[in-house]
VMD Tcl script that builds the backbone (N, CA, C; Angstrom):
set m [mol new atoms 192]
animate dup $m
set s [atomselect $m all]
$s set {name element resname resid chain x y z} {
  {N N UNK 1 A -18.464 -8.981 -36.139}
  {CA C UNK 1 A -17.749 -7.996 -35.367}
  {C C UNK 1 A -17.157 -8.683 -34.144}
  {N N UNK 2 A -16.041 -8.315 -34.079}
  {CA C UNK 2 A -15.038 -8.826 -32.892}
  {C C UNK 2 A -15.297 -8.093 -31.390}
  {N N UNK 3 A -15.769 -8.730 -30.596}
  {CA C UNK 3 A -15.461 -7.676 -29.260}
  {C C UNK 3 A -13.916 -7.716 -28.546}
  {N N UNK 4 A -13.615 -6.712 -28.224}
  {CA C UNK 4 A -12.261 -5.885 -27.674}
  {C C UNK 4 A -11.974 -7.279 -26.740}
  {N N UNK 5 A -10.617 -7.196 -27.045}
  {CA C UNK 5 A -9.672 -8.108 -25.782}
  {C C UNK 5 A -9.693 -7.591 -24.317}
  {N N UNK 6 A -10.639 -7.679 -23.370}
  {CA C UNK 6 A -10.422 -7.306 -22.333}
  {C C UNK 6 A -9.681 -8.131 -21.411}
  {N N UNK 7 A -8.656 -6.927 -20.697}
  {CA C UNK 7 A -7.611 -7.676 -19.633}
  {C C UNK 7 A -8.125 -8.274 -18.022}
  {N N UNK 8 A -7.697 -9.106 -17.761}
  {CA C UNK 8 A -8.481 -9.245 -16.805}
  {C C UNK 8 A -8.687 -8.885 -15.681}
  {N N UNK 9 A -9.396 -8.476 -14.582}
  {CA C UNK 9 A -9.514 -7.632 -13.654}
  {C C UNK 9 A -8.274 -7.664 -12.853}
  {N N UNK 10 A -8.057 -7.032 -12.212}
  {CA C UNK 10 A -7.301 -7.244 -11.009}
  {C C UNK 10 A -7.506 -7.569 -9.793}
  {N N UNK 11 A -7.206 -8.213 -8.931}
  {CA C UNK 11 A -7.411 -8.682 -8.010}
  {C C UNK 11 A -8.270 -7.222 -6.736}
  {N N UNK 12 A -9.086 -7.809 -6.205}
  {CA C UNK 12 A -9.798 -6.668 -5.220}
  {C C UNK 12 A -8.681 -6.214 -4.060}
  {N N UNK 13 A -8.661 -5.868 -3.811}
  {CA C UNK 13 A -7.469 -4.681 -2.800}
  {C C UNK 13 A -7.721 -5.826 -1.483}
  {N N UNK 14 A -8.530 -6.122 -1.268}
  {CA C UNK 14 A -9.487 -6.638 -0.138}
  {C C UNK 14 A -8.869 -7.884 0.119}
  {N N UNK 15 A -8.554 -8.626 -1.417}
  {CA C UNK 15 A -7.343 -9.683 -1.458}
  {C C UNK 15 A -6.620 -9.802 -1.023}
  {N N UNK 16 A -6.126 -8.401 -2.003}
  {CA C UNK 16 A -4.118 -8.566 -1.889}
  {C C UNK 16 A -4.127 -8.074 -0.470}
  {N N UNK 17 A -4.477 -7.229 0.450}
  {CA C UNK 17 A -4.237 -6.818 1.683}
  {C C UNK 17 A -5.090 -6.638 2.317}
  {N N UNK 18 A -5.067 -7.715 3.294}
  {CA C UNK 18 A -6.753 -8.259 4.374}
  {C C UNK 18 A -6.430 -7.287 5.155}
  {N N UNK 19 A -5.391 -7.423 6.156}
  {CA C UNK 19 A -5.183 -6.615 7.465}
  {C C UNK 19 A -5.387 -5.014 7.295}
  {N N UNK 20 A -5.436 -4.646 8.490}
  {CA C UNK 20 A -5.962 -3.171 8.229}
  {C C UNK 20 A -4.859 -2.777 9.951}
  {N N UNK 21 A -3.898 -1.622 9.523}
  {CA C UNK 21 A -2.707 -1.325 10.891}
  {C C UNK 21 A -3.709 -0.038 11.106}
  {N N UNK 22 A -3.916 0.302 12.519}
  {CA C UNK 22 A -3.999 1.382 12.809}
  {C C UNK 22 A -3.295 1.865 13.760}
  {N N UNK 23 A -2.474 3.587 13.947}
  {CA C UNK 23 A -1.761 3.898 14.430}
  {C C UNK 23 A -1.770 5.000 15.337}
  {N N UNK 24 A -1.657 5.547 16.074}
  {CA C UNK 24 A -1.792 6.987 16.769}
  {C C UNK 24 A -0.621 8.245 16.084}
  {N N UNK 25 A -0.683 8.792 15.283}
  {CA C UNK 25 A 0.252 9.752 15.487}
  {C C UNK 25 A -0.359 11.781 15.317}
  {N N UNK 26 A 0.834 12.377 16.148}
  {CA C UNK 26 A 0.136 13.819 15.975}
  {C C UNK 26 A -0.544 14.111 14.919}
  {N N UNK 27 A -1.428 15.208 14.469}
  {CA C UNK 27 A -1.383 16.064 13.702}
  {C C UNK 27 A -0.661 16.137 12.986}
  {N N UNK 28 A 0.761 16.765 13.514}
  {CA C UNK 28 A 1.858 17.748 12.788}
  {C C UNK 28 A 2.660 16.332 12.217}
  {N N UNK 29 A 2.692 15.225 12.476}
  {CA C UNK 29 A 2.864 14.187 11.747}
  {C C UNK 29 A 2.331 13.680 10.409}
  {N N UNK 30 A 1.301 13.191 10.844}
  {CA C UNK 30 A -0.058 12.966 9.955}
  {C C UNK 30 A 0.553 14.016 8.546}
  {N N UNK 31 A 0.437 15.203 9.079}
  {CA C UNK 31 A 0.313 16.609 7.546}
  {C C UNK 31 A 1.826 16.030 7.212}
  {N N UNK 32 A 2.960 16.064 8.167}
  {CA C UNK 32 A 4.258 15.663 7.114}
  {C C UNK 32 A 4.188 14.122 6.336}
  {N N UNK 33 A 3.372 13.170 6.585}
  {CA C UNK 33 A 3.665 12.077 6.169}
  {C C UNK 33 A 2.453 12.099 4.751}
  {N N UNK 34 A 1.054 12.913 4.770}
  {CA C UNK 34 A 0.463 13.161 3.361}
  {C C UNK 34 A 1.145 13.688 2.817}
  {N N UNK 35 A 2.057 14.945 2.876}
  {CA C UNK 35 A 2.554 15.977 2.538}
  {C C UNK 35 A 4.016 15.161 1.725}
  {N N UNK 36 A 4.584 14.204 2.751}
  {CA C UNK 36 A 5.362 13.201 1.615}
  {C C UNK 36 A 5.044 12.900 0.478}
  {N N UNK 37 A 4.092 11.900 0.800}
  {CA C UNK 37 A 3.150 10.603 -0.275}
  {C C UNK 37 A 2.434 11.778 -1.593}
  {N N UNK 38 A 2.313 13.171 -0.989}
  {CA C UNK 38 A 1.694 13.916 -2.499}
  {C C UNK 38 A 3.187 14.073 -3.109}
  {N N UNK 39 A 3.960 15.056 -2.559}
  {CA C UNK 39 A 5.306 14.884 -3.648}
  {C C UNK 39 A 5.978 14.074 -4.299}
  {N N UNK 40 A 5.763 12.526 -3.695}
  {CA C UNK 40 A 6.206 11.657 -4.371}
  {C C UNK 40 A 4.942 11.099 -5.291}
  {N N UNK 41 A 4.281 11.611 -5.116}
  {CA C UNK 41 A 2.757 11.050 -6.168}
  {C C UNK 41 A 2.754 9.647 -6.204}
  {N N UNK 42 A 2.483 9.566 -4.757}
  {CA C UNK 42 A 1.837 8.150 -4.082}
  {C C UNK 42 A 0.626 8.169 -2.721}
  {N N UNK 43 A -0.057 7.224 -2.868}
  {CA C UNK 43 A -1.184 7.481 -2.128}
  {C C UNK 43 A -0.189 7.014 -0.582}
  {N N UNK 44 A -0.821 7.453 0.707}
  {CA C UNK 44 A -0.386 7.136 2.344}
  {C C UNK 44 A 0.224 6.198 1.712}
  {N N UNK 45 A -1.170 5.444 1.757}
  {CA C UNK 45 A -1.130 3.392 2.035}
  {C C UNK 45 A -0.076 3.152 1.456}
  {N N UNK 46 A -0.137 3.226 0.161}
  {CA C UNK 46 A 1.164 2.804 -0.812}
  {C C UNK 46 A 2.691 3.220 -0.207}
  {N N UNK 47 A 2.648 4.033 -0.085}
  {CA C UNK 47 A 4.550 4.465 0.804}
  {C C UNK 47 A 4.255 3.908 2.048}
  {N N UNK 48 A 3.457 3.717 2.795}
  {CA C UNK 48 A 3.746 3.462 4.106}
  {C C UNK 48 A 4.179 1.877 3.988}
  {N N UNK 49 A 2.914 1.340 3.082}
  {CA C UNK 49 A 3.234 -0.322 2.712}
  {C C UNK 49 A 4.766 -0.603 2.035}
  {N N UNK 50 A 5.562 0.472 1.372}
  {CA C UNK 50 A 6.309 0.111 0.594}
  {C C UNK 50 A 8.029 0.472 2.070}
  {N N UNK 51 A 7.692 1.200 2.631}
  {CA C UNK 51 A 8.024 1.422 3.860}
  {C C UNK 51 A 8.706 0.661 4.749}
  {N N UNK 52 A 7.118 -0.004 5.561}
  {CA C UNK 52 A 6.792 -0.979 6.463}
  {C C UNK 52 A 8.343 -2.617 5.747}
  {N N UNK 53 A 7.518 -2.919 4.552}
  {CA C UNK 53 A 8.279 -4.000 3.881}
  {C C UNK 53 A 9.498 -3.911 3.693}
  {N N UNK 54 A 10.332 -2.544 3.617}
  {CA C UNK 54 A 12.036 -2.311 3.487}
  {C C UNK 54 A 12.077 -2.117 4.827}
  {N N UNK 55 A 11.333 -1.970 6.112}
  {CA C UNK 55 A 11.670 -2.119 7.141}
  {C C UNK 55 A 11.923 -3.414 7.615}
  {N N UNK 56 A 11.166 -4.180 7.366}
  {CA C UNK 56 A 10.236 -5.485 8.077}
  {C C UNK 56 A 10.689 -6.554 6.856}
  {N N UNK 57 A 11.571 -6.866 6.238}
  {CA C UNK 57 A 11.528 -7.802 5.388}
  {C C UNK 57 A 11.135 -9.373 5.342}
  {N N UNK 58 A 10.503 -9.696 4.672}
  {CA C UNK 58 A 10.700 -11.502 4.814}
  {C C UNK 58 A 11.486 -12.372 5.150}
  {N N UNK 59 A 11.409 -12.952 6.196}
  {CA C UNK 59 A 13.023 -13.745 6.603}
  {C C UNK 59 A 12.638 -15.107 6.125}
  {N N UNK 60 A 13.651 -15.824 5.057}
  {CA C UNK 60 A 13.396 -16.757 5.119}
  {C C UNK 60 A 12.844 -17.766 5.592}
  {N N UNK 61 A 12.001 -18.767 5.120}
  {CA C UNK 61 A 11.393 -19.681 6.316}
  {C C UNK 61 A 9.997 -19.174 7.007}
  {N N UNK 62 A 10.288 -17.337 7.213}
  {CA C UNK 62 A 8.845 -17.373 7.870}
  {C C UNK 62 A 7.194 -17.453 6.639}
  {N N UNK 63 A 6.459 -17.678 7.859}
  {CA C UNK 63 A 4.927 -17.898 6.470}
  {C C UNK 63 A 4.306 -16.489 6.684}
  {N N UNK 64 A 3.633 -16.761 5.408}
  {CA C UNK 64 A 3.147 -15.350 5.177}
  {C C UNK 64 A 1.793 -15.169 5.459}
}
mol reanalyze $m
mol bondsrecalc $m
mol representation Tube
mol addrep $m
């Protein structure tokens, strides 16, 4: 008997993204910016990260 092809894990979150941003914003913020990330059926982190990076792009040359 063959055991199943398992894929291999994925990398721990902890990896791919060490830093941790923390921010101040209202309440009435906070609820519009979950209130985004559910309609688009994405978690905060994920839109804010995807966000941040079309804000903030890589400029050539710099290190990461």
């Amino acid at each position: 008997m063959k055991a199943p092809d398992i894929p291999p894990a994925a990398p721990a979150r902890a990896d791919v993204f060490s830093a941790r941003l923390t921010i101040d914003v209202t309440p009435e913020l906070r609820g519009r910016i979950k209130l985004a990330a559910f309609r688009r059926s994405v978690t905060v982190a994920d839109m804010l990260r995807e966000l941040l990076a079309r804000e903030f792009p890589q400029s050539p040359g710099d290190e990461r």
